[in-house]
C-alpha positions in Angstrom: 1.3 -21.5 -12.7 4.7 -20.3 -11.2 5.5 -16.5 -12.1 9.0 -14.9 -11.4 10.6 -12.5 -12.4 14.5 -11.2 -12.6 16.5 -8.8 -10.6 15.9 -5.3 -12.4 19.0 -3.2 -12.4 17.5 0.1 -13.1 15.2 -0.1 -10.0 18.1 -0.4 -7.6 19.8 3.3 -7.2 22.1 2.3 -4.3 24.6 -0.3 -5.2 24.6 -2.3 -1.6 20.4 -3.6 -2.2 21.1 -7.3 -2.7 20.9 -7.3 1.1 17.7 -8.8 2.6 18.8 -7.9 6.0 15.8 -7.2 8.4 16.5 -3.3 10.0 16.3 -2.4 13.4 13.0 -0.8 12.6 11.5 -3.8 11.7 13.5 -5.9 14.2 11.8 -4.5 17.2 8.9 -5.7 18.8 5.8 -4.4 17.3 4.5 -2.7 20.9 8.1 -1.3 21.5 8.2 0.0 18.1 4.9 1.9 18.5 5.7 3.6 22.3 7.5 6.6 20.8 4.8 6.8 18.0 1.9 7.1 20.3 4.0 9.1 22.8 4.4 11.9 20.4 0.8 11.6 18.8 -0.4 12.3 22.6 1.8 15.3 22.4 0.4 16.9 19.4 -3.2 15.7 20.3 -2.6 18.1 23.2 -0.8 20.7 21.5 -3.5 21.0 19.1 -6.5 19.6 21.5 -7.3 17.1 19.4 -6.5 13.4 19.4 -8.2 12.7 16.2 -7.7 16.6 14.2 -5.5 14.3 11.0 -9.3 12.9 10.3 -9.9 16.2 8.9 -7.3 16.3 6.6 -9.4 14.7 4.2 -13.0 15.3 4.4 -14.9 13.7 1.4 -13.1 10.6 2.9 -14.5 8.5 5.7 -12.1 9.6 8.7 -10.0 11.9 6.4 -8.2 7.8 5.6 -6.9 7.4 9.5 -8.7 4.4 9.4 -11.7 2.9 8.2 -12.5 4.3 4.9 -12.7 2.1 1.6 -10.5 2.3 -1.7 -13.3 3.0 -3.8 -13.8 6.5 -2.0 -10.7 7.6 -3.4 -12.0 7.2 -6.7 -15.2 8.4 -6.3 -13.4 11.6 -5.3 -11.2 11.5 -8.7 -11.6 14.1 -11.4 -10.9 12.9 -15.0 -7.4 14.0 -14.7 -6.5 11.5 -11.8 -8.7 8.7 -13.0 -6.6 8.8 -16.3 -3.4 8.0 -14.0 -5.0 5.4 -12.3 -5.5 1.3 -13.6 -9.0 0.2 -14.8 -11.1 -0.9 -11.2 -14.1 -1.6 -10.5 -15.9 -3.3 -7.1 -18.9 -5.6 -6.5 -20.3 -7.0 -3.5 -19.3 -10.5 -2.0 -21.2 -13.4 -0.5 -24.1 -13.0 -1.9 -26.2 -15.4 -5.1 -24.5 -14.8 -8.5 -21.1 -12.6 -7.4 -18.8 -14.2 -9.6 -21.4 -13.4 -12.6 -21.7 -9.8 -11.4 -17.9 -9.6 -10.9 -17.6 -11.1 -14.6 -20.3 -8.4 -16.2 -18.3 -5.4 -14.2 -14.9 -6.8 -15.9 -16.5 -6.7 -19.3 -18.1 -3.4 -18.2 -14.7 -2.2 -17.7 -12.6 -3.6 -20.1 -10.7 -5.9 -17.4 -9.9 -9.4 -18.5 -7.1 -12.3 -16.4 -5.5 -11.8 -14.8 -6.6 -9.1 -12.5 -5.9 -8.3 -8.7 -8.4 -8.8 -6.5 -8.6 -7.5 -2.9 -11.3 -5.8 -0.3 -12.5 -2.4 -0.2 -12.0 -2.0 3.2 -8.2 -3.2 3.7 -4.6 -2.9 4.9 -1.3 -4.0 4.7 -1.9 -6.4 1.4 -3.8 -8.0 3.6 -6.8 -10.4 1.2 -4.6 -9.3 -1.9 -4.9 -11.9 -4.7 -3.7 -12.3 -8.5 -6.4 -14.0 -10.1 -5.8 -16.2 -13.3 -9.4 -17.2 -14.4 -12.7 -17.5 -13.4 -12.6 -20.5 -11.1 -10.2 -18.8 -8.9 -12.0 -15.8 -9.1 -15.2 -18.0 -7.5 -13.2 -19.2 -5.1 -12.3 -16.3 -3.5 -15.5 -14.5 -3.7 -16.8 -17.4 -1.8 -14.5 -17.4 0.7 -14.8 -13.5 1.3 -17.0 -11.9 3.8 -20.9 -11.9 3.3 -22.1 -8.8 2.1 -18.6 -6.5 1.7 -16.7 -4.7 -1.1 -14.4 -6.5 -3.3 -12.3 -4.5 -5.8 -11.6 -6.3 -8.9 -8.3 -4.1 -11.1 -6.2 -4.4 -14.2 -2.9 -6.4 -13.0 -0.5 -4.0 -14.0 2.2 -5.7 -15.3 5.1 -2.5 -14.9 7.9 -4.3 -12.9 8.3 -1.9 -10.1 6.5 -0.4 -7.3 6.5 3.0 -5.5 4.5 4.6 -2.5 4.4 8.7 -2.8 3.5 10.6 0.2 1.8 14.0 -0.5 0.9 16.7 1.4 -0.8 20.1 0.9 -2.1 22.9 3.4 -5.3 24.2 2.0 -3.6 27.9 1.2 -1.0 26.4 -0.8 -1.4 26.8 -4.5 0.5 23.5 -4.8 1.3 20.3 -2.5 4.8 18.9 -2.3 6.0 15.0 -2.1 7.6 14.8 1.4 8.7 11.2 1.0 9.0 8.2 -1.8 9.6 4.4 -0.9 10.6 1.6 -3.8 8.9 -1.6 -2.5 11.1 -4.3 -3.6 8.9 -7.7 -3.5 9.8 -10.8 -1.8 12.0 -13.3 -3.6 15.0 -15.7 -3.5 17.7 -16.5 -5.5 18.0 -20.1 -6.6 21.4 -22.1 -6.1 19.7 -25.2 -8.0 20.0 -27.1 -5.1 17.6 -26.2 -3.2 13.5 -25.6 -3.6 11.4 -22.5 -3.4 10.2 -23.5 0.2 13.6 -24.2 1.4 15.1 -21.1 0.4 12.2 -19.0 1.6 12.9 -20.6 5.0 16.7 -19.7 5.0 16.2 -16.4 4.9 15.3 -14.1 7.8 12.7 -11.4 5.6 11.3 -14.2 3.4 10.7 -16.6 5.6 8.1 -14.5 7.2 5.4 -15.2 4.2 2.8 -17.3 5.1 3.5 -17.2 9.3 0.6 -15.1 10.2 -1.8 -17.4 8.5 -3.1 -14.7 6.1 -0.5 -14.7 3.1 0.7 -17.5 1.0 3.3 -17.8 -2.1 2.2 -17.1 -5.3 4.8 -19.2 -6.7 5.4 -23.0 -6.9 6.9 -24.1 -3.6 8.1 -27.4 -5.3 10.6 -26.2 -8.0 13.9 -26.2 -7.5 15.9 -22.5 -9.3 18.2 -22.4 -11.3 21.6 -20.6 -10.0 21.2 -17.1 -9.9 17.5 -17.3 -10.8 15.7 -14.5 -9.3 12.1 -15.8 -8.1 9.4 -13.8 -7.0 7.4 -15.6 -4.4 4.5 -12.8 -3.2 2.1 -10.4 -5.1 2.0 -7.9 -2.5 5.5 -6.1 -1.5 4.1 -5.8 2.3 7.3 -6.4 4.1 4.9 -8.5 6.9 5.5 -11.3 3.9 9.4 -10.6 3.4 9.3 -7.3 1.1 11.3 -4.4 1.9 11.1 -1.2 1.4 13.7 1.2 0.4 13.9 5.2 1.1 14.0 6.8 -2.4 13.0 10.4 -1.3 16.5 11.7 -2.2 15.8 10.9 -6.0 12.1 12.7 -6.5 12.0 15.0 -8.7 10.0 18.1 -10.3 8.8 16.9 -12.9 7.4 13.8 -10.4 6.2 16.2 -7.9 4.1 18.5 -10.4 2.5 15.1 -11.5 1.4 13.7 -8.3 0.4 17.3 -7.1 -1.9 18.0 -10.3 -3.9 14.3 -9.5 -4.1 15.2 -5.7 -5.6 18.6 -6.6 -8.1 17.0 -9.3 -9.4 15.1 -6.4 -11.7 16.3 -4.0 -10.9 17.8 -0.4 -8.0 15.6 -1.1 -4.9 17.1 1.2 -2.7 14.2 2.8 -2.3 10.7 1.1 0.1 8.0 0.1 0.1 7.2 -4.0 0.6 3.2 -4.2 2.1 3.1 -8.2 4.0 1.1 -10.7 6.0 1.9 -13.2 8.2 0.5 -15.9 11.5 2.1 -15.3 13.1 4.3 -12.3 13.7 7.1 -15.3 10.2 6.9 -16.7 8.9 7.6 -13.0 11.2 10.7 -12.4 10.0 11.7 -15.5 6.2 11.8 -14.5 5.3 8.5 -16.2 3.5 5.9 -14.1 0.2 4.2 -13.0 -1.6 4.7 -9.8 -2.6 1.1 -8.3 -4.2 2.4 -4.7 -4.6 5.8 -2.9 -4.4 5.9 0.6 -5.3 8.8 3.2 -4.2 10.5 6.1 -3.4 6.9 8.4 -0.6 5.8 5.6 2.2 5.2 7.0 5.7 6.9 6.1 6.9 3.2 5.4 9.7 4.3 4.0 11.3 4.8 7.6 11.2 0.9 6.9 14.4 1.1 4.6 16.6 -1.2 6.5 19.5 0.8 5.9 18.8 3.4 8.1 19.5 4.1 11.7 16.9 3.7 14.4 17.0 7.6 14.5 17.0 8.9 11.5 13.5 6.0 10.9 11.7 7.6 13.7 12.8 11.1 12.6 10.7 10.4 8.9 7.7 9.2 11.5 7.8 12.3 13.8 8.1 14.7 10.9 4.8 13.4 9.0 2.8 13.3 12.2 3.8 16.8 12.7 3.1 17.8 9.3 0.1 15.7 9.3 -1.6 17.7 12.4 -0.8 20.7 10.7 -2.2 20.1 8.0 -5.5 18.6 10.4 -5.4 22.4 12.1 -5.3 24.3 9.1 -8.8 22.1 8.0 -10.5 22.9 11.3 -9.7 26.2 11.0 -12.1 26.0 7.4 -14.9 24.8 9.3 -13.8 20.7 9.0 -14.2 18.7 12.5 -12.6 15.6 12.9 -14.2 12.8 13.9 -15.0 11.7 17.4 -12.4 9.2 18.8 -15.3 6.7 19.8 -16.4 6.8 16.2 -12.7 6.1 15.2 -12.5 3.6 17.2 -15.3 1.7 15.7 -14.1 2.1 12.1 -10.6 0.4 13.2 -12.2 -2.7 15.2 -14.5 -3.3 12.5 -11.4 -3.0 10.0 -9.8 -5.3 12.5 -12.3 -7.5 12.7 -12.9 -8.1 8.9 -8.8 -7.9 8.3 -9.0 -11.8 10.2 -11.8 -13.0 8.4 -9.8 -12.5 4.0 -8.6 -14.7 2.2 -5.1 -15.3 2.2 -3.1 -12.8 0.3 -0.3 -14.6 -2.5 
């Protein structure tokens, strides 16, 4: 069944975001893009002798969230406080005899009913993200999911827009502070009721790029033709590797959304450095405090919202080079407690096995 939704004023607080033009972030090649990323992360790993000190950051977390480490951990690490933010989940293993009845008795167990969103405990970058409808579906994917691995099965949340909130707190600060908010703005097009779905998802430069690494695939139907003007969302997942963008709202946070975020990171365990993956129903009702918390993610989240395409090459990598400094900081003050991160060879490992099981999901929609 085709779903799509309309442009939302209130989410858009600069006037010029009907753009879809691709930055010069996101224009370069990815191993370009990455030299003066690992350049400085050598840099700090000697400042601080340590190439992997972040992974301490975190501790009740697998890696301190560099890499590695499942969704589930971050609410295992939830006090009552932050589980109250966050959307109904729950997680059951795939591949193996009678999954989709176990997935079926957790949803009831949990009060989840379709549609729900479906993806794996160990993943990234939207990649296996699914909106399931109904129990067949549901089936379907859990068959086609690796043997023996984590699926989490949540509420779809159906708040219209999407932000990523990056915390960070030393471990002698009575409170953390937001260093940087993104708006994820989901793929779409505009019909011209000329044209299809697929057609205009190939004229365009960001959308076009859903469903070209094999792993992602509309959500939408590709047939229909749009109305003029009408706005249709063609992805689940905002991840701009299937045409979403991302948009630097860090100007606009504000106290009363910092003391939220701060008062769930400190009702969770150990929990210093992290990215908040939310929704909420208007850009007012999230300044005020008011949202719900869809995915937490540790100390390898990345400040995506260098991504906005509006800014310049320098001021992107100047967002980048601030968190890693802040983020090895952070790592120090840890070790200095007694925390050591974890080996690099051991790091290593977690990331090709994420790698590894990344290429084996379904495809995202």
């Amino acid at each position: 069944m085709a779903r799509h939704v309309l442009a939302i004023p209130f989410l858009r607080p600069r006037a010029n975001l009907a753009s879809q033009a691709v930055g010069t972030l996101e224009s370069l090649p990815k191993w370009l893009n990455l030299v003066p990323i690992v350049v400085q992360w050598l840099c700090l790993s000697l400042r601080y002798r340590s190439i992997t000190l972040p992974s301490s950051a975190n501790p009740a977390v697998t890696t301190g969230g560099m890499v590695g480490e499942g969704k589930m951990e971050y609410l295992n690490i939830m006090g009552p406080h932050a589980l109250s933010a966050t959307a109904s989940t729950t997680s059951i293993t795939a591949g193996i005899q009678g999954a989709c009845s176990e997935a079926t008795n957790a949803m009831k167990r949990h009060g989840l009913d379709f549609p729900v969103v479906v993806k794996p405990d160990l993943g990234w970058c939207g990649y296996g993200v699914r909106r399931i409808d109904n129990p067949a579906e549901l089936e379907r994917y859990l068959d086609a999911f690796p043997r023996h691995e984590r699926v989490v099965i949540q509420r779809w949340v159906d708040e219209p827009g999407e932000a990523g909130i990056f915390y960070m707190r030393r471990p002698e600060q009575q409170a953390g502070e937001v260093i940087g908010m993104l708006l994820r703005h989901f793929p779409r097009v505009v019909g011209d009721g000329r044209h299809t779905v697929k057609e205009l998802i190939a004229a365009d430069a960001r959308t076009r790029r859903l469903g070209r690494d094999g792993a992602s695939e509309a959500c939408c139907d590709l047939g229909r033709t749009p109305h003029f003007g009408e706005s249709v969302r063609i992805a689940t997942v905002g991840s701009t590797r299937v045409g979403g963008r991302y948009e630097d709202a860090s100007a606009w946070v504000t106290p009363k959304l910092a003391t939220a975020i701060d008062a769930i990171a400190r009702d969770m365990k150990d929990f210093h450095v992290g990215r908040f993956d939310i929704k909420f129903t208007t850009l007012e009702s999230l300044l005020a405090g008011a949202f719900t918390i869809i995915e937490v993610n540790g100390a390898g989240s990345e400040a995506v919202h260098a991504w906005d395409p509006a800014l310049t090459l320098r001021q992107a990598y100047c967002i980048i080079f601030d968190k890693q400094r802040r983020l090895f900081a952070v790592g120090e003050a840890m070790r200095k407690l007694g925390h050591r991160p974890v080996g690099w060879v051991s790091l290593a490992r977690h990331h090709l096995r994420q790698q590894r099981l990344i290429s084996r999901y379904p495809p995202s929609n």
